[in-house]
KEKE-3310 file (N, C-alpha, C; in steps of 0.2 Angstrom, whole numbers, plus 5000, padded with zeros to 4 digits):
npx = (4923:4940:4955:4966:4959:4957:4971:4978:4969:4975:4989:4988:4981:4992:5003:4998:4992:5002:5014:5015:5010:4996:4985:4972:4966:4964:4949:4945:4949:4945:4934:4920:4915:4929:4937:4952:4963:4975:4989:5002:4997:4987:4980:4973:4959:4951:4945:4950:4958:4969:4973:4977:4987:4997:5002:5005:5017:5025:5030:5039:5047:5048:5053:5047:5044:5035:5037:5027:5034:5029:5010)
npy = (5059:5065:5065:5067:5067:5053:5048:5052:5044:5031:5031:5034:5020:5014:5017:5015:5002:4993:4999:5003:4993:4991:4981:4980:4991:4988:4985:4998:5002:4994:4985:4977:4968:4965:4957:4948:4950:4945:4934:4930:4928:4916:4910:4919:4927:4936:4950:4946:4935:4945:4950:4940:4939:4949:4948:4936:4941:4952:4943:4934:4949:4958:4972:4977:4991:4998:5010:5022:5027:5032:5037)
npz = (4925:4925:4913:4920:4935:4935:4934:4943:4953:4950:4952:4967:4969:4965:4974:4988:4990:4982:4984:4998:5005:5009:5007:5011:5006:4993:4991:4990:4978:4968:4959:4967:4958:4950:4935:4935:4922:4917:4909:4915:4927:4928:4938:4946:4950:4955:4965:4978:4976:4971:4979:4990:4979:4979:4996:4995:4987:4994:5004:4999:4992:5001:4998:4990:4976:4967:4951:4940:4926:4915:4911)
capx = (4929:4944:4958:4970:4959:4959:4977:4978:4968:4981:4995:4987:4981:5000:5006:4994:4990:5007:5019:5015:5007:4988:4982:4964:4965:4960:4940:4942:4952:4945:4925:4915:4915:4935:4940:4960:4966:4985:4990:5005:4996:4978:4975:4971:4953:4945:4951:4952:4964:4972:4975:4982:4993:5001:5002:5011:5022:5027:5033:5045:5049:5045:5053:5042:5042:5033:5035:5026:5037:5022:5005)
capy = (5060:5069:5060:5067:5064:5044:5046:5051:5037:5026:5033:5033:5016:5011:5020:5014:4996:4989:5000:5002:4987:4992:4977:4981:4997:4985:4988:5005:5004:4988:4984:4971:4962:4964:4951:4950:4947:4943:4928:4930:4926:4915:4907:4927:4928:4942:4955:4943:4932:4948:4954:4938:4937:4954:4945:4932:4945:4953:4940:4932:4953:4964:4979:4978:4997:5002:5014:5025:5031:5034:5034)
capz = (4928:4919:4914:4927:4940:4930:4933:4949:4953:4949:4956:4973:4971:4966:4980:4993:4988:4981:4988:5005:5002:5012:5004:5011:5000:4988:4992:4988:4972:4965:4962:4969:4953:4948:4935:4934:4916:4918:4906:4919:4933:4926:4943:4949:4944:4957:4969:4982:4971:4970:4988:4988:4975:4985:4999:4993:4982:4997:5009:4993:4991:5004:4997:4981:4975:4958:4948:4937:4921:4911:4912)
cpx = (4935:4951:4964:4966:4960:4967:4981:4976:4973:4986:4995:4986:4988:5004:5005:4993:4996:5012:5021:5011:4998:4986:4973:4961:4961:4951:4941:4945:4949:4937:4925:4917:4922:4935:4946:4961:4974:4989:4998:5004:4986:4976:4970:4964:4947:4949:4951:4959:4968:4977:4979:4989:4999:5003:5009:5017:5027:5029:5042:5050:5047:5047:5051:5040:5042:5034:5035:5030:5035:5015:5000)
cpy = (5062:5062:5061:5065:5055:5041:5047:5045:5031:5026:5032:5027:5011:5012:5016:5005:4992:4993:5002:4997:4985:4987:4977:4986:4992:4986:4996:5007:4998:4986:4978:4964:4960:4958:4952:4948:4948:4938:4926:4926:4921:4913:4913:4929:4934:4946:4951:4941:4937:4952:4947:4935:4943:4954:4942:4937:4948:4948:4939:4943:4959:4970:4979:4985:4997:5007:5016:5029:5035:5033:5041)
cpz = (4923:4919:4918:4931:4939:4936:4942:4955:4955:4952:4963:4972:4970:4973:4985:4991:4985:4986:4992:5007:5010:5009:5004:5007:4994:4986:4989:4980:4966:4965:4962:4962:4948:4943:4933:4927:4915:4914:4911:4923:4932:4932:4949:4946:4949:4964:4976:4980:4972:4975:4989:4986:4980:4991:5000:4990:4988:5003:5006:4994:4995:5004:4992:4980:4966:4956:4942:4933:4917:4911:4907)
residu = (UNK:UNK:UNK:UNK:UNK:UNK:UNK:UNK:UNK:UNK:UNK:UNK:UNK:UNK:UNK:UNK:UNK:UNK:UNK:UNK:UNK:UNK:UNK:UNK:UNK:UNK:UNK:UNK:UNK:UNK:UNK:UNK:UNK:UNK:UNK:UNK:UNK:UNK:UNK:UNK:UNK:UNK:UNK:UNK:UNK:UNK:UNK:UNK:UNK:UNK:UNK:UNK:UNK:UNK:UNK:UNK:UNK:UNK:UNK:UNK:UNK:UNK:UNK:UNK:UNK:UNK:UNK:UNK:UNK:UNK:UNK)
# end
C-alpha cells in the first residue's frame, strides 16, 4: 500500500470514526488485536476500550471535530 493510500486511510478513519462519530467504523479501521498505547488514557487497552472511550468523549463533547493539519 502506498503511502497516500496510508494516508487516506487515516483521513477517512478520522472523518468516519471520531467525527461523525460511526463508533462501529472501528471493525474496519482497527484489528482484532488493537492494543492502544496512550499514556493519556492507560485504562484504554483494546479497540473495544476504544469505542468506548469515543462514547464517553462524545456524550461530555458531542461536537468533538478533528482535524488534520499534517499528516
Amino acid at each position: 500500500m502506498s503511502t497516500e493510500e496510508n494516508k487516506a486511510i487515516i483521513r477517512r478513519m478520522t472523518e468516519e470514526f471520531y467525527n461523525q462519530g460511526n463508533i462501529e467504523s472501528a471493525e474496519q479501521f482497527f484489528a482484532d488485536i488493537y492494543v492502544h498505547h496512550d499514556p493519556a488514557s492507560p485504562h484504554v487497552r483494546d479497540r473495544d476500550g476504544l469505542k468506548q472511550m469515543l462514547r464517553a468523549f462524545l456524550v461530555g463533547c458531542p461536537d468533538l471535530h478533528i482535524t488534520i493539519d499534517q499528516l
